[in-house]
Jmol script that loads the backbone (N, CA, C; Angstrom):
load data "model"
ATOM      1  N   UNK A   1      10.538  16.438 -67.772  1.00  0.00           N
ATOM      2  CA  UNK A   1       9.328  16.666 -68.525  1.00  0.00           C
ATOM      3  C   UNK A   1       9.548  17.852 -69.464  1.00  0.00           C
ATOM      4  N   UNK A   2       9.228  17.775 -70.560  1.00  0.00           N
ATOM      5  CA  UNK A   2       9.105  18.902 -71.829  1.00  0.00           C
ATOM      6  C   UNK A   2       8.403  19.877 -71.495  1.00  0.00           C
ATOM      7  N   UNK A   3       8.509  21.166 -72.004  1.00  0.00           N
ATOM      8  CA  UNK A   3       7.622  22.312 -71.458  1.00  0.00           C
ATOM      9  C   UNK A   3       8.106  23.640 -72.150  1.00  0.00           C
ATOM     10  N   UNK A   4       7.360  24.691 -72.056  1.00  0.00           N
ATOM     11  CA  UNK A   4       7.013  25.938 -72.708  1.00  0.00           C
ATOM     12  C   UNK A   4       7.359  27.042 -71.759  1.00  0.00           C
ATOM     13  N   UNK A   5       8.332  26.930 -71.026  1.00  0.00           N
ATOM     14  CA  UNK A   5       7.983  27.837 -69.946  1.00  0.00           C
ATOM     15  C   UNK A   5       9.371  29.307 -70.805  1.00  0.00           C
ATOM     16  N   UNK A   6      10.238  28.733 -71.193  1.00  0.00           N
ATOM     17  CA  UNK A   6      11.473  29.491 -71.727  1.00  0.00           C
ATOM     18  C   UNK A   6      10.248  30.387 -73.084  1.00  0.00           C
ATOM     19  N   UNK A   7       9.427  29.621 -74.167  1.00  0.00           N
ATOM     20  CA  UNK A   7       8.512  30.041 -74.836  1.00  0.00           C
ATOM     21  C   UNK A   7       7.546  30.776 -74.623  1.00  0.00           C
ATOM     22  N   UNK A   8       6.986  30.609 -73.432  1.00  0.00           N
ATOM     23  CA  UNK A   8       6.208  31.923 -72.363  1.00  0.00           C
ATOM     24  C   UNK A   8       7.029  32.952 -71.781  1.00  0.00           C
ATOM     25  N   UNK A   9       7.870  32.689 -71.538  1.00  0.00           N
ATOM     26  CA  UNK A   9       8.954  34.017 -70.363  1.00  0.00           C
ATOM     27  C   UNK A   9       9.084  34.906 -71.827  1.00  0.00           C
ATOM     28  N   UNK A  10       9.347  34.155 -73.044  1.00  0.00           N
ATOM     29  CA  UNK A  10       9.960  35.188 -73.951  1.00  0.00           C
ATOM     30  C   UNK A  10       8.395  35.964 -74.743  1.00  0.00           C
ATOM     31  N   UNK A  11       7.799  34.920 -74.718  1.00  0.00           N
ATOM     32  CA  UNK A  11       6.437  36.094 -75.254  1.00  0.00           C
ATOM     33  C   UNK A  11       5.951  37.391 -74.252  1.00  0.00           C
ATOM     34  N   UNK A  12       6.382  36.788 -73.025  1.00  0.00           N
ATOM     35  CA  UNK A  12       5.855  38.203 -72.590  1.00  0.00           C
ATOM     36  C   UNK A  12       7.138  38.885 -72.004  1.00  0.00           C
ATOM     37  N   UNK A  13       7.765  39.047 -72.267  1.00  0.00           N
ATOM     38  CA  UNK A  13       9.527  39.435 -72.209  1.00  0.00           C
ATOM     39  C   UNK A  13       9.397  39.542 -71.191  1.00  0.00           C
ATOM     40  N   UNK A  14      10.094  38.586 -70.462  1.00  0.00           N
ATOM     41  CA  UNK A  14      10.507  38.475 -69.052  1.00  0.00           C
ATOM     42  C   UNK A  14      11.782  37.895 -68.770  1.00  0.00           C
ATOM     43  N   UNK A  15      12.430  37.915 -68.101  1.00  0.00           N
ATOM     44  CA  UNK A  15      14.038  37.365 -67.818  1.00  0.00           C
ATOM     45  C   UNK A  15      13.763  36.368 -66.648  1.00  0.00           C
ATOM     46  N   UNK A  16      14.818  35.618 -66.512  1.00  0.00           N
ATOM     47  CA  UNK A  16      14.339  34.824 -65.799  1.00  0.00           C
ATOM     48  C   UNK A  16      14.446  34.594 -64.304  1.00  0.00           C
ATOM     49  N   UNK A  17      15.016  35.788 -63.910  1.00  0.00           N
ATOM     50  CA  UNK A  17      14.951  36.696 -62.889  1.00  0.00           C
ATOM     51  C   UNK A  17      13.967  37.561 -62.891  1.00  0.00           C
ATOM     52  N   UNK A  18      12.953  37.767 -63.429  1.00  0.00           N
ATOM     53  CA  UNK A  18      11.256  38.712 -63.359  1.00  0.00           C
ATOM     54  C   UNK A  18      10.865  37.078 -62.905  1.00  0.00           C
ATOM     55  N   UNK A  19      10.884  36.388 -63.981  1.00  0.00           N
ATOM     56  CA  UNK A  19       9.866  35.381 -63.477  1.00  0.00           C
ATOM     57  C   UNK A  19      10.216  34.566 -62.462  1.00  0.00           C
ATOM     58  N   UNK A  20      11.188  34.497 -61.835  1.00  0.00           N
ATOM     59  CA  UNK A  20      10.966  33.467 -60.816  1.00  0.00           C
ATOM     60  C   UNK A  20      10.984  34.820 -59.704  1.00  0.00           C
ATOM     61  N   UNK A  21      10.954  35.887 -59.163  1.00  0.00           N
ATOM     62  CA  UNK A  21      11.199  36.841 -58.522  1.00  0.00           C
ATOM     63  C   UNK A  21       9.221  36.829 -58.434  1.00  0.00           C
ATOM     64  N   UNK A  22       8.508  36.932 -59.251  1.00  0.00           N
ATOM     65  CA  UNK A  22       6.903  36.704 -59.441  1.00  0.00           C
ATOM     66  C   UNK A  22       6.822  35.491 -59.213  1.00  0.00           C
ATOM     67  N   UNK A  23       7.263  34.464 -59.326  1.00  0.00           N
ATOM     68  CA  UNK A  23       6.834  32.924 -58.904  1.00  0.00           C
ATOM     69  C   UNK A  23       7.374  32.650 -57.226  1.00  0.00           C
ATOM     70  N   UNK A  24       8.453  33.779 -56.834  1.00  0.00           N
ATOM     71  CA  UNK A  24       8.679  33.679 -55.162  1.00  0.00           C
ATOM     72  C   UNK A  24       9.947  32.066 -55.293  1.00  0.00           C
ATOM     73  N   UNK A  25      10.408  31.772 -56.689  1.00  0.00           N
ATOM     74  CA  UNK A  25      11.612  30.515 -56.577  1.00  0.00           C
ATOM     75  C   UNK A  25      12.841  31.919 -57.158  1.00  0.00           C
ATOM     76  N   UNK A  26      13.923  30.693 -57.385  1.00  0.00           N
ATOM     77  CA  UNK A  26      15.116  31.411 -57.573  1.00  0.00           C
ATOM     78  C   UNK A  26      15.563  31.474 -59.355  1.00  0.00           C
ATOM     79  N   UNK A  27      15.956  31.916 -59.657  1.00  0.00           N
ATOM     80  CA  UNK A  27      16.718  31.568 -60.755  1.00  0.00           C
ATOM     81  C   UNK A  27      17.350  30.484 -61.236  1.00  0.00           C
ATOM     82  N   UNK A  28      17.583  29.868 -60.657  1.00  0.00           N
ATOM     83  CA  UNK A  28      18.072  28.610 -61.050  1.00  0.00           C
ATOM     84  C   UNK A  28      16.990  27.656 -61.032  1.00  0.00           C
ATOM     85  N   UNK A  29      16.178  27.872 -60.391  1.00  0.00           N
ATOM     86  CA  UNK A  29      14.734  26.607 -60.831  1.00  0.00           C
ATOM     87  C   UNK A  29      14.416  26.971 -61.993  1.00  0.00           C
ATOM     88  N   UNK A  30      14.317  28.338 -62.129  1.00  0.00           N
ATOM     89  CA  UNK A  30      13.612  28.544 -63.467  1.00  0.00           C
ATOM     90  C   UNK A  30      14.343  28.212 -64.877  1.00  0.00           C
ATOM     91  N   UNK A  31      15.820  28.092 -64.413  1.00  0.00           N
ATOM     92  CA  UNK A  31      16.967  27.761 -65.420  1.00  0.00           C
ATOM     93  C   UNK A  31      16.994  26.365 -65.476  1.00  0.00           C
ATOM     94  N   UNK A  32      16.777  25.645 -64.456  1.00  0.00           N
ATOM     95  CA  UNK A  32      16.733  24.142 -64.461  1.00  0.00           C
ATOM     96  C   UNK A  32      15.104  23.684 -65.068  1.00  0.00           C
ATOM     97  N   UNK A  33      14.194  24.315 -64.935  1.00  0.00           N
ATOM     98  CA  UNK A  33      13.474  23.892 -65.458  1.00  0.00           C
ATOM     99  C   UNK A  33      13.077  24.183 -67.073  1.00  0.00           C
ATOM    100  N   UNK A  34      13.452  25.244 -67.610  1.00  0.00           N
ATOM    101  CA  UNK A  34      13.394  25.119 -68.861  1.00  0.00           C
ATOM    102  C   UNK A  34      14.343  24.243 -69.677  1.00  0.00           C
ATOM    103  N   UNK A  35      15.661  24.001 -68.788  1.00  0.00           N
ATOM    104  CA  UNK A  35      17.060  23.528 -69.075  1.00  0.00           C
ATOM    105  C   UNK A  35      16.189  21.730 -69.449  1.00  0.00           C
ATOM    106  N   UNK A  36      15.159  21.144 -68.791  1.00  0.00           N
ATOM    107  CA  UNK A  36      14.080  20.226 -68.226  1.00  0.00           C
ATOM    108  C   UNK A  36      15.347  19.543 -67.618  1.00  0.00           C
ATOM    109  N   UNK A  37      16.210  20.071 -66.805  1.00  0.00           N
ATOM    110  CA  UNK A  37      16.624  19.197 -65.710  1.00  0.00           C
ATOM    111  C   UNK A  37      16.406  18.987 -64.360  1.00  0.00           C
ATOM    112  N   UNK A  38      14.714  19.631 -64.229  1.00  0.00           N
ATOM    113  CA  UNK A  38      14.169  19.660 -62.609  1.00  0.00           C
ATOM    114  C   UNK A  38      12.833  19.779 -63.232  1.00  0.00           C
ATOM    115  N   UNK A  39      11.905  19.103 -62.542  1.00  0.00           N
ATOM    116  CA  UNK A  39      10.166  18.876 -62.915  1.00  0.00           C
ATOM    117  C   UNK A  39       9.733  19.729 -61.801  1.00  0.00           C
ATOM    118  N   UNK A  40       9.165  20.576 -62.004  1.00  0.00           N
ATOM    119  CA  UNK A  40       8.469  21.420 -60.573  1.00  0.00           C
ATOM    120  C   UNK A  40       7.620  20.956 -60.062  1.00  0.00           C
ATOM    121  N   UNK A  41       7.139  21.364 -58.686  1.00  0.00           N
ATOM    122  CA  UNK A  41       6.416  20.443 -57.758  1.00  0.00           C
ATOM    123  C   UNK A  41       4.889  20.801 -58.641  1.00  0.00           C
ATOM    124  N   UNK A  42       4.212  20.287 -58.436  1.00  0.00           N
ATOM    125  CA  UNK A  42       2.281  20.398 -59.237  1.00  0.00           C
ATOM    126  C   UNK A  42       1.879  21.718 -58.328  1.00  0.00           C
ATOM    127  N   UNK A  43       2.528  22.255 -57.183  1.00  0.00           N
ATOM    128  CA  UNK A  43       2.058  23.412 -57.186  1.00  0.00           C
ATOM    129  C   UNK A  43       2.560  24.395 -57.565  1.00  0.00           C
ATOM    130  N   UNK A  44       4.056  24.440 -58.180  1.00  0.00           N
ATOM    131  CA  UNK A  44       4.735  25.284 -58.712  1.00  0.00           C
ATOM    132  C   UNK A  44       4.254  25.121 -60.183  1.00  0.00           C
ATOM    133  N   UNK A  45       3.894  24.076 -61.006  1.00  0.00           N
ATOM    134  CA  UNK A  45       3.417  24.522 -62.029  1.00  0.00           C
ATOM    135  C   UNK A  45       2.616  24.802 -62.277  1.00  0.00           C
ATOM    136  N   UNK A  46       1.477  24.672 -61.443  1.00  0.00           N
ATOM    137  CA  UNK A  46       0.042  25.266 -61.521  1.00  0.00           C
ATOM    138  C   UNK A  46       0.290  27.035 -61.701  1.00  0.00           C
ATOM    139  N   UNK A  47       1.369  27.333 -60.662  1.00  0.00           N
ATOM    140  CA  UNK A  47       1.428  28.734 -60.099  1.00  0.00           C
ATOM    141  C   UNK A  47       1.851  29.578 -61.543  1.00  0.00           C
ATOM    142  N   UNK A  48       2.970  28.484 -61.922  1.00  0.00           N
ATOM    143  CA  UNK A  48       3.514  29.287 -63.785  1.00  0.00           C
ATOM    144  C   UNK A  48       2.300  29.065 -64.982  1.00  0.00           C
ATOM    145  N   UNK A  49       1.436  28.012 -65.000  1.00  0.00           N
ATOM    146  CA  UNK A  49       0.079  28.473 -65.946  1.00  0.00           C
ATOM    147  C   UNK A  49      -0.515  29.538 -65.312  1.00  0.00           C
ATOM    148  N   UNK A  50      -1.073  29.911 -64.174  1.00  0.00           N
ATOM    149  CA  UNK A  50      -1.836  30.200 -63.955  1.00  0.00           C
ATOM    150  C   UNK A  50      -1.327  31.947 -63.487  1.00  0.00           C
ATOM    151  N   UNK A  51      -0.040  32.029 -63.590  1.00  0.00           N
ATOM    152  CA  UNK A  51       0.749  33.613 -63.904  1.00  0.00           C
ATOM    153  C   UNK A  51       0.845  33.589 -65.335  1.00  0.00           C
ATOM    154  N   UNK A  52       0.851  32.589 -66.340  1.00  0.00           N
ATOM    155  CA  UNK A  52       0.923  33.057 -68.240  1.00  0.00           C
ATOM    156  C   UNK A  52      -0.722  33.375 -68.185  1.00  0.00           C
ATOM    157  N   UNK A  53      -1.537  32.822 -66.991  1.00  0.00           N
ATOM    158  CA  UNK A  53      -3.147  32.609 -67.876  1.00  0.00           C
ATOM    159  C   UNK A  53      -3.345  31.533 -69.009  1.00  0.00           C
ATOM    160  N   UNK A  54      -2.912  30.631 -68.777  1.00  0.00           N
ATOM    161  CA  UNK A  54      -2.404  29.304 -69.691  1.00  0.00           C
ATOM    162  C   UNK A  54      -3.100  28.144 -69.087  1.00  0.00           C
ATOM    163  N   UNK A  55      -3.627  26.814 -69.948  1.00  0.00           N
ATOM    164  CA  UNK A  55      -3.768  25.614 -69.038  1.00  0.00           C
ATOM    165  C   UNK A  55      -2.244  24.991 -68.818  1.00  0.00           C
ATOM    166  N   UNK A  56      -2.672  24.455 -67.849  1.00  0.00           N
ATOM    167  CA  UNK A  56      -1.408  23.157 -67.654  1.00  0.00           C
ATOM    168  C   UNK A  56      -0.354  22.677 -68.466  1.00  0.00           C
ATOM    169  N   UNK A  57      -1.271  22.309 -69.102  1.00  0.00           N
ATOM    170  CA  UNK A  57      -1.149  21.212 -70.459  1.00  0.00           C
ATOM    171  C   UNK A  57      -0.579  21.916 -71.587  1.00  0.00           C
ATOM    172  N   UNK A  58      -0.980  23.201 -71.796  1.00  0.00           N
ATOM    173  CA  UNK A  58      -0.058  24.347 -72.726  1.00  0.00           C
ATOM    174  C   UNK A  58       1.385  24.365 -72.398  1.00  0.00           C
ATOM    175  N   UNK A  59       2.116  24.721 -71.112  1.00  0.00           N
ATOM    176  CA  UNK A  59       3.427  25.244 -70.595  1.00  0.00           C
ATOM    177  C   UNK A  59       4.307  23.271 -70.887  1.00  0.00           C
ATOM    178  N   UNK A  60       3.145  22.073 -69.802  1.00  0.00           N
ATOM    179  CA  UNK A  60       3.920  21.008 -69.453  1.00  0.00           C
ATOM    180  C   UNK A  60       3.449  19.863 -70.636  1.00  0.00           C
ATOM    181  N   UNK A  61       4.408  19.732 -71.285  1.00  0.00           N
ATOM    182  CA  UNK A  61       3.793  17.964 -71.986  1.00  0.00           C
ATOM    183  C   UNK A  61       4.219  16.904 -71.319  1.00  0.00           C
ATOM    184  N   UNK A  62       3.323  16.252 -71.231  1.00  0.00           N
ATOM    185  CA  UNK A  62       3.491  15.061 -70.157  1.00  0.00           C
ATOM    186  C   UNK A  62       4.265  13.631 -71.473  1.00  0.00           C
ATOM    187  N   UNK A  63       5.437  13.355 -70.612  1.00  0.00           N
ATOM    188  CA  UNK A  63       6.268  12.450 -71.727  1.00  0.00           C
ATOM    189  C   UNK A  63       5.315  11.339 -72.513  1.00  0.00           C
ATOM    190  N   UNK A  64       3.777  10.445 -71.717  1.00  0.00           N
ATOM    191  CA  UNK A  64       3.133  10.061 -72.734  1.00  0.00           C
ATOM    192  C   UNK A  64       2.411  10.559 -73.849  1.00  0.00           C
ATOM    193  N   UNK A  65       2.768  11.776 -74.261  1.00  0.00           N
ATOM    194  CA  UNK A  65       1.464  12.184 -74.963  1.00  0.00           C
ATOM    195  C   UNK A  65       2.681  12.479 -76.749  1.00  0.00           C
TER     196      UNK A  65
END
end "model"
wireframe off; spacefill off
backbone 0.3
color backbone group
């Protein structure tokens, strides 16, 4: 799935070791998921809108749209 999350980490300058260290995953999810070679579970992406203060739908585009 397409997504904003590499576009959020950098607006609020974060590495991607801050942010997954605040999201409680590893570095490599957070590398695989901007990489979009891993879809995070619906409660892990809730957890990354809702640490930017973002909807859903801002960070994830859902491939029909």
């Amino acid at each position: 799935m397409k997504n904003k999350v590499k576009v959020y980490r950098a607006i609020h300058d974060l590495t991607q070791e801050e942010l997954a260290k605040e999201l409680g995953v590893t570095r490599q999810t957070i590398i695989a998921i901007e990489k979009e070679k891993y879809d995070p579970s619906l409660i892990l992406a809730f957890k990354i809108s809702k640490f930017f203060k973002v909807k859903i739908e801002d960070i994830f585009i859902y491939p029909g749209d």
